[in-house]
C-alpha positions, -999 to +999 in steps of 0.1 A: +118+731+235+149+717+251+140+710+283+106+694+271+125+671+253+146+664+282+115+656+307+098+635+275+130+616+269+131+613+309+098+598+313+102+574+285+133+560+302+117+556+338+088+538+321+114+515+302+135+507+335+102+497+353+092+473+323+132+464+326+132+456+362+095+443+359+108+417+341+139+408+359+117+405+388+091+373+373+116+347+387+117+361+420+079+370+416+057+364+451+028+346+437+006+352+466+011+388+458+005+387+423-032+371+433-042+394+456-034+420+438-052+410+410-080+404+435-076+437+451-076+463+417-103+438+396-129+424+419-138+455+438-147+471+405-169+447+390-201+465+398-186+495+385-174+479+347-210+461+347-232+495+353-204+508+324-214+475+302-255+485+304-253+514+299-226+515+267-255+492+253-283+512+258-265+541+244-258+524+208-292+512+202-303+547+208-279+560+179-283+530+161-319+538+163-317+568+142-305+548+113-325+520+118-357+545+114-343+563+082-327+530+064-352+500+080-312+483+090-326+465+115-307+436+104-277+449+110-279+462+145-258+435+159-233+439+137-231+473+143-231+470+182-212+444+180-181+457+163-185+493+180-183+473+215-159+447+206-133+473+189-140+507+202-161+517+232-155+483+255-116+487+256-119+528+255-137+532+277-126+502+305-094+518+301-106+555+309-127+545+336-103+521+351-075+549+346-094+570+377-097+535+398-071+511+391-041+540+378-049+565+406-050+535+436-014+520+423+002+555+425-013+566+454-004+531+475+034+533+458+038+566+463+024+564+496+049+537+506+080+554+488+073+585+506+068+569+541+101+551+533+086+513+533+103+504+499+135+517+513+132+496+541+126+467+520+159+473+507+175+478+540+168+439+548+180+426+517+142+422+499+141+436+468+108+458+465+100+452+424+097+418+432+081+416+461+057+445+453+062+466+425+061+435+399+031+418+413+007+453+403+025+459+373+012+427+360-019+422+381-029+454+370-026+447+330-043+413+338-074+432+359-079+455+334-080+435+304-105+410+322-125+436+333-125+445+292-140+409+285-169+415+315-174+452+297-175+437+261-197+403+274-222+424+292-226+455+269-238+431+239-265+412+258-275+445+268-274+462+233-294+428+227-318+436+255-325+471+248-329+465+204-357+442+214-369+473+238-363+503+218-362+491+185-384+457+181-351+436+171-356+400+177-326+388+200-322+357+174-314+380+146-296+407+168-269+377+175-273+361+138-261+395+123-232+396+152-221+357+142-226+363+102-203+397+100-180+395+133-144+375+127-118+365+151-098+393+139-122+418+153-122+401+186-082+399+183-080+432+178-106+444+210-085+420+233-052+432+219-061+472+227-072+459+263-036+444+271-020+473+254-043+499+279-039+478+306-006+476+306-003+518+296-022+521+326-003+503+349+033+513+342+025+548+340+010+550+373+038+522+391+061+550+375+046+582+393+040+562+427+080+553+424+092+587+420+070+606+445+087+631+468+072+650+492+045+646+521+010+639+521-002+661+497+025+648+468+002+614+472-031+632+455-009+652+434+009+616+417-026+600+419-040+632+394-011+633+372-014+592+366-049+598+360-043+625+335-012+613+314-028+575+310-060+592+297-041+614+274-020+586+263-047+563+260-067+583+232-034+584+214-026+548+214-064+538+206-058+554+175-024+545+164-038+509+177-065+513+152-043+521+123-021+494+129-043+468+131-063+480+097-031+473+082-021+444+096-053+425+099 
């Protein structure tokens, strides 16, 4: 029990001296960086976030289906899409699916480079490596993710719209009538602010396990996994306390 508490309470305090130093990096931030590393974890996964978007779609009309057959709600489908998408499964499930592409490429890259000794030698020629690199994906990471949320959220209700007219004979007029009538600003506020807060999870969790990789090769794969597994765990978590917060607040 005592040790446990010791690694959680060690965790938590690596995580907050990399948002720490994150942030006494920005002035001395390489801008160049910061792009292509926005370029480099969101652009290459496009494809990937828009087969996500389709298919998230399709799937909800099929449940919403069932409902729409017992209850004739058809004029509620984009509603019901709409806030599912917009609140739940478009942040979620970016997050989770990023988590394996985004999470597991920033640790394996930093720890690659700890291990190998290139942040060290930054330091040995007076650059400071948070600034140069560890910074840039930190924040380039949170930004990727949470755009690649929007493209999830954007494409998943055209496709819900798409596949009510196919499935269920919803006019696409109505489908996005319902989703304007009963859809607020707060429910986008609160989709866009669980896409920052996964984004960012995401991001300093795995910059975290990169930095304190030791080992050869094989502790590369083995910091890749345990970023992969400890943003998804923490992910579910903070959804729902998210959630909860933002019924309260909102």
């Amino acid at each position: 029990m005592g040790r446990s508490a010791i690694e959680l309470a060690n965790h938590v305090g690596g995580l907050g001296l990399v948002i720490a130093r994150t942030v006494r990096a920005l002035p001395r931030l390489d801008p160049r960086e910061l792009v292509r590393s926005v370029v480099h974890f969101g652009y290459d996964a496009i494809p990937l976030v828009v087969a996500l978007a389709v298919f998230i779609g399709g799937i909800l009309v099929l449940f919403a289906n069932v409902n729409v057959q017992r209850y004739g709600a058809k004029s509620l489908i984009g509603w019901a899409a709409g806030y599912t998408i917009l609140r739940e499964f478009g942040p979620l499930l970016t997050a989770l699916v990023m988590t394996g592409r985004v999470g597991a490429r920033n640790a394996a890259e930093l720890a690659s480079m700890n291990i190998g000794g290139q942040l060290e030698g930054l330091r040995g020629v007076g650059v400071d490596p948070f600034a140069l690199l560890v910074a840039p994906r930190v924040i380039a990471s949170t930004i990727a993710i949470a755009a690649l949320g929007l493209v999830v959220n954007l494409v998943a209700v055209f496709s819900a719209a798409f596949f009510g007219q196919l499935i269920i004979a919803v006019d696409p007029g109505s489908f996005f009538r319902s989703l304007e009538q009963m859809l607020g600003w707060r429910d986008a506020l609160a989709g866009s602010a669980k896409m920052v807060a996964f984004g960012l999870t995401i991001s300093l969790i795995s910059t975290r396990a990169g930095l304190v990789a030791r080992g050869g090769a094989r502790a590369v794969g083995r910091v890749a996994a345990v970023a992969v597994v400890a943003s998804s765990a923490l992910l579910t978590a903070l959804d729902y306390g998210i959630t909860v917060a933002l019924e309260r607040v909102l």
